[in-house]
C-alpha positions as CSV (number, residue, x, y, z in Angstrom):
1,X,55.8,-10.4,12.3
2,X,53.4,-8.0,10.5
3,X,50.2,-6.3,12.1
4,X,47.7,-4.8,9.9
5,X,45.0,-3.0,11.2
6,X,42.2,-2.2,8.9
7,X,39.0,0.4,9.5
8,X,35.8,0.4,7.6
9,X,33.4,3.7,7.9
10,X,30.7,4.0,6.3
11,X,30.5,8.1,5.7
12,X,27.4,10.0,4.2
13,X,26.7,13.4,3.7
14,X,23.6,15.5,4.9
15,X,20.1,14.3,5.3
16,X,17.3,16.9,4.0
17,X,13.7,16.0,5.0
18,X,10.0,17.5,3.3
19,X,9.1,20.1,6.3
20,X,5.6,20.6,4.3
21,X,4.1,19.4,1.1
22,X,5.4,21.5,-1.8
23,X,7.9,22.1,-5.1
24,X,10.7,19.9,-5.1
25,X,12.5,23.6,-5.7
26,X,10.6,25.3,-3.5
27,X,11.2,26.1,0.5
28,X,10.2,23.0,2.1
29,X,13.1,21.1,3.2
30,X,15.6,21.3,6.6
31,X,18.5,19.3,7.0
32,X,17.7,18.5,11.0
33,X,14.0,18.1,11.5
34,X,10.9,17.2,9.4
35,X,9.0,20.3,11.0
36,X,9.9,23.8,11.4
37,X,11.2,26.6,8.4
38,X,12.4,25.2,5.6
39,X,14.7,26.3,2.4
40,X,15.6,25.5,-1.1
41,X,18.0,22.1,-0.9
42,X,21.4,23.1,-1.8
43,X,23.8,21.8,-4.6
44,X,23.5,17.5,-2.9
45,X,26.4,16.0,-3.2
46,X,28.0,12.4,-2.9
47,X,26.2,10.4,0.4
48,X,23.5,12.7,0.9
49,X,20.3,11.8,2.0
50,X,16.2,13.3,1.1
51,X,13.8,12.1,3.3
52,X,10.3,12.9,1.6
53,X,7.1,12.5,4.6
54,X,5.5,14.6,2.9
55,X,3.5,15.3,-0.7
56,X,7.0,16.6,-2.5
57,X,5.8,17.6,-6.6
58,X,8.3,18.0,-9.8
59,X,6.6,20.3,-12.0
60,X,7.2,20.9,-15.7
61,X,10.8,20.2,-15.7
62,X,13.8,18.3,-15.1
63,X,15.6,17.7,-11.8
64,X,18.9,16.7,-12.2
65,X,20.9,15.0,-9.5
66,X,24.7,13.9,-10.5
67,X,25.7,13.0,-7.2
68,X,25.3,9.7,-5.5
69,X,22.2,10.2,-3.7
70,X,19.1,8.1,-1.3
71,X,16.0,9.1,-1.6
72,X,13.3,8.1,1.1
73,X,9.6,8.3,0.7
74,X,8.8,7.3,4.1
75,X,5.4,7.4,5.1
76,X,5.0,8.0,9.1
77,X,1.8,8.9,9.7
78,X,-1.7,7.5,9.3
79,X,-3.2,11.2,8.4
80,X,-1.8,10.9,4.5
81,X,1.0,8.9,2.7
82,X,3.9,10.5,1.8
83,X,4.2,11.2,-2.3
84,X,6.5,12.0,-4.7
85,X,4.1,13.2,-7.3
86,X,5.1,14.2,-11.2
87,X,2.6,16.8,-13.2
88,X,3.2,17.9,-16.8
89,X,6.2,16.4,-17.5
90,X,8.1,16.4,-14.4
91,X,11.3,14.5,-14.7
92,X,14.1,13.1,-11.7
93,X,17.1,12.2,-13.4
94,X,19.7,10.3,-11.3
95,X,22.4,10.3,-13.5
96,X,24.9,8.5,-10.8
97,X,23.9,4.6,-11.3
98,X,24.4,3.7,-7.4
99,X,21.8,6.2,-6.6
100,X,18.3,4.9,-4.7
101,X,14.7,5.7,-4.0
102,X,13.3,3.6,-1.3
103,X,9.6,3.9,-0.5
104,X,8.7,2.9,3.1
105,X,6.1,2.8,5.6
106,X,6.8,3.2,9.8
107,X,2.9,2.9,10.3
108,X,2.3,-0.7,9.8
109,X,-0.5,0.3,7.5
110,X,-0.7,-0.7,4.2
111,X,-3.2,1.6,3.2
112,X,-0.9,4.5,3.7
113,X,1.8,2.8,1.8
114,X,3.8,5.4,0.2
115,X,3.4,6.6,-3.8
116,X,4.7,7.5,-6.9
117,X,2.2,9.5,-8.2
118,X,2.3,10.5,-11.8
119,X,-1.7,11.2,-12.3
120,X,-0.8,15.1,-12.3
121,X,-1.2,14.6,-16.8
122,X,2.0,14.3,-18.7
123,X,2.7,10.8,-20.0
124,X,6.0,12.3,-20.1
125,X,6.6,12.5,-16.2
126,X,9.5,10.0,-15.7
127,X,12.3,8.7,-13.1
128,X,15.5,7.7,-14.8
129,X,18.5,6.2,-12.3
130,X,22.2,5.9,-14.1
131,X,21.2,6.0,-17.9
132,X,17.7,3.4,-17.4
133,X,14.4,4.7,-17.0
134,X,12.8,3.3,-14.4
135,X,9.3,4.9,-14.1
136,X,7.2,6.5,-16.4
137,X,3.6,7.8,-15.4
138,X,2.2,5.7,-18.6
139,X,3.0,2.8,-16.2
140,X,1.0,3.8,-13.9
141,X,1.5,4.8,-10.1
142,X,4.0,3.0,-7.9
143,X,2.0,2.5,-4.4
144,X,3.9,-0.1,-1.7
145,X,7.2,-0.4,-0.1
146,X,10.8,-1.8,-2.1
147,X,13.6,0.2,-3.5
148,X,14.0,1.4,-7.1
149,X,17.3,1.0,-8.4
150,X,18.9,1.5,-12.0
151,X,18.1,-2.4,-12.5
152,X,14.5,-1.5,-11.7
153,X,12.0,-2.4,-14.5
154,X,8.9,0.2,-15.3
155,X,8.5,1.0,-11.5
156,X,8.4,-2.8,-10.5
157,X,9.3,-3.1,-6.5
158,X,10.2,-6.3,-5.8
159,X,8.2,-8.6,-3.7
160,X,8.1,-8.4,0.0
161,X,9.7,-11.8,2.2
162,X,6.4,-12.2,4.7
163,X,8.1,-15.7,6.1
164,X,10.6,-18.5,6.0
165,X,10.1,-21.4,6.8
166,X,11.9,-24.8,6.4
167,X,10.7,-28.1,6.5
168,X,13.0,-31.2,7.1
């Protein structure tokens, strides 16, 4: 008789929120609260985790992330949506293709849906995830709730399930 035990884990690395509205490079994130001091995020590597509550900009240049990364932009407050917002030709590039930005809202209130803001001028600002762009400011702003993946098309969130119902 054979036994076989098996385990599954599901391991992730640190979680970095947005302690105040700022540079994506600058001193505003904290890997334990979304208040207090914050600091420059370190080298991210494979599982970690940004939570963005806040308005987070990428300035005139490029971010690049290799690790496999989530990003939140998680609005949880009705006082302003929380935005990723890209000025004169800010770029993310997401170079590992399993990588995610999820845009959500705790508030129950669509009109502080969280954004993708890339009015800041630069037709140039852009998201790319694995080797696919998946936003460019020329598209317009992303405003809503879904998840962008490398299968995303031009910012497109998919649409959101309100009910099922079945009828025999």
């Amino acid at each position: 008789m054979l036994n076989f035990t098996f385990f599954s884990f599901k391991l992730h690395g640190a979680t970095y929120y947005s302690v105040s509205n700022g540079n994506w490079t600058g001193s505003i994130w904290n890997s334990s609260t979304t208040t207090g001091t914050g600091s420059p995020l370190p080298t991210l590597v494979d599982g970690d985790e940004i939570i963005i509550d806040d308005q987070v900009t990428i300035s005139s240049g490029t971010i690049n992330i290799s690790a496999n990364i989530k990003i939140f932009i998680r609005t949880t407050s009705t006082s302003n949506p929380a935005k990723l917002i890209f000025v004169t030709g800010g770029k993310l590039v997401l170079s590992n293709s399993s990588s995610t930005i999820k845009l959500e809202n705790t508030t129950g209130n669509a009109s502080f849906n969280p954004q993708i803001d890339g009015s800041g001028s630069g037709s140039s600002n852009q998201i790319t995830i694995g080797s696919n762009e998946v936003w460019r400011a020329s598209n317009g702003d992303i405003q809503g709730i879904g998840t962008l993946t490398t299968n995303s098309n031009n910012g497109v969130l998919p649409v959101e399930l309100l009910f099922f119902k079945i009828d025999e």
